[in-house]
C-alpha positions, 0 to 999 in steps of 0.5 A: 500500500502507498500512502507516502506523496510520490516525488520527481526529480530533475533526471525523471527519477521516481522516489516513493515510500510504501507500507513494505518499508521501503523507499524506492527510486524508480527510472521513468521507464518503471525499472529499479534504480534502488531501494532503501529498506527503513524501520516500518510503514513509511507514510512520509513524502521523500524530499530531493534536495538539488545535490541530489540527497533524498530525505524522508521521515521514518515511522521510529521516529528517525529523520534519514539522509541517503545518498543520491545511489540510495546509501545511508547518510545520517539518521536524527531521531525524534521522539515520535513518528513522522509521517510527512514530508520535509523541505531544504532551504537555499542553505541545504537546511532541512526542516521536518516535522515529527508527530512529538510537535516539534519541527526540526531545522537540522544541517546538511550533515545532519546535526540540528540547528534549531527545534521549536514545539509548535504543536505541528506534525504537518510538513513544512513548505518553504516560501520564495524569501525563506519563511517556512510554513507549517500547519499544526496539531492545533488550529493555527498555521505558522509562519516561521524564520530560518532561525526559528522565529515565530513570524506570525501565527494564524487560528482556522477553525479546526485543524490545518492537515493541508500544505502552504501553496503560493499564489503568483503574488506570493497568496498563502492558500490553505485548507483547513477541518473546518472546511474552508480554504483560507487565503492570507498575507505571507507578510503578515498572515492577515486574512484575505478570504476565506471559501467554504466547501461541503467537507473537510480540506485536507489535501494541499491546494494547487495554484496556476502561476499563469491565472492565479486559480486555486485548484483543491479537493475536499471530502464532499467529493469535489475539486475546486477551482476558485478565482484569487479574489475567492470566488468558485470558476467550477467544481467537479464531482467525484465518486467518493472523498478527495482526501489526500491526494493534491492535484499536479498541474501539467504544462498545458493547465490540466489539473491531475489528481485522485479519489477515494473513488480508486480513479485518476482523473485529468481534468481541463482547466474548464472542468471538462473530464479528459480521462479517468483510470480505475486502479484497485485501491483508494489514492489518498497521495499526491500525483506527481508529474514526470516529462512524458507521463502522470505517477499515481499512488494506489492503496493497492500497492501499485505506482501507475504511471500514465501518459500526459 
């Protein structure tokens, strides 16, 4: 079963985590290039950094670095699981978040910078100017420094499971429990508005740097696609909650995601269906684009990969 977001790097190279305990990294052709077996299921999104090093969080609470060939570099354990993603900085720093609420800023050696008890175990993203943006095991998502300042802080109404996505103007858009998708100042973490939907936001939003539409699924089986100033363009049904899985938008504007329903869907950037594919299991992860094709995660255990 894959549970873990699938991640592409600049060669084409596939990196994913499975229930197996293994993190793979896959040729675009489908064939092996390695594989790194960890402790347990591995929920966590594998971070490339541009030297090529590949970070994931492993369920003993360890944060580990391998090698571009898929060696161990350093292992830094935490006190709990980990069961997102991370983020490297322009410095090579990567931050982390462990389930014991803390976020780690740690070198690229391995030994820790800072670590700051926000109450999140969301993953972080890292903004244009440095800030990192996490959601939390509260209500509130944060806007931290490179040193571990708290910038600001903002309250939603339940809890923040989604990732930061960035607008053309620098807009934060994140969903939240409460089912409303927010947009705040990245400066100040002012709110700009807010857009219900008909369930739970916990997929992360995806944003056209060419228009500026939000594109994001909710539990009440639709995606989204709303204007910047907040206002709906179109939403499409599936058969089933759009939980986890973030949509990826191709060069063309076609928004790529799954359903709960066990389908992959390409959709226009109209809303028009331009295909869907049946897999045997719920997709509960972000899609991830290659050159030629669309890699999506299956709870059946199965990475398919499907032509543009």
């Amino acid at each position: 079963m894959i549970q873990a977001d699938v991640q592409v790097d600049g060669n084409g190279t596939i990196y994913f985590g499975s229930f197996d305990g293994y993190v793979y990294a896959v040729h675009a052709n489908g064939t092996m290039k390695w594989k790194y077996q960890s402790t347990g299921r591995i929920y966590s999104t594998c971070t490339v950094a541009p030297n090529g090093m590949v970070y994931f969080g492993a369920f003993d609470g360890n944060i580990v670095a391998l090698s571009p060939q898929g060696k161990l570099l350093w292992k830094y354990l935490t006190k709990d699981s980990i069961v997102t993603g991370g983020g490297v900085d322009k410095d090579g720093v990567f931050y982390m978040n462990s389930e014991d609420n803390y976020m780690y800023a740690l070198y690229p050696n391995g030994t820790l910078k800072w670590s700051y008890q926000f109450g999140a175990d969301d993953g972080p993203v890292i903004g244009r100017d440095g800030t990192i943006y996490t959601g939390s095991g509260t209500p509130s998502v944060y806007a931290v420094s490179p040193s571990g300042h708290v910038r600001w802080s903002f309250p939603g109404g339940g809890l923040f499971y989604a990732h930061a996505a960035f607008g053309p103007d620098g807009t934060i858009y994140i969903g939240n429990y409460d089912h409303y998708v927010y947009a705040l100042d990245p400066a100040t973490g002012n709110l700009k508005w807010k857009y219900l939907t008909g369930g739970p936001v916990q997929a992360s939003a995806a944003v056209s740097q060419a228009d500026g539409t939000i594109y994001v699924g909710s539990h009440d089986h639709y995606m989204y696609a709303l204007t910047p100033s907040g206002s709906l363009k179109w939403k499409y049904c599936t058969g089933s909650k759009i939980e986890y899985s973030s949509p990826a938008l191709g060069p063309d504007g076609t928004i790529y995601f799954g359903s709960d329903d066990t389908h992959g869907y390409a959709l226009t950037p109209s809303g028009a269906v331009k295909w869907s594919y049946k897999t045997r299991g719920t997709i509960r992860c972000a899609v991830a684009l290659g050159r030629d094709a669309v890699y999506v995660p299956s709870f059946d255990g199965v990475l398919y990969a499907l032509a543009l």
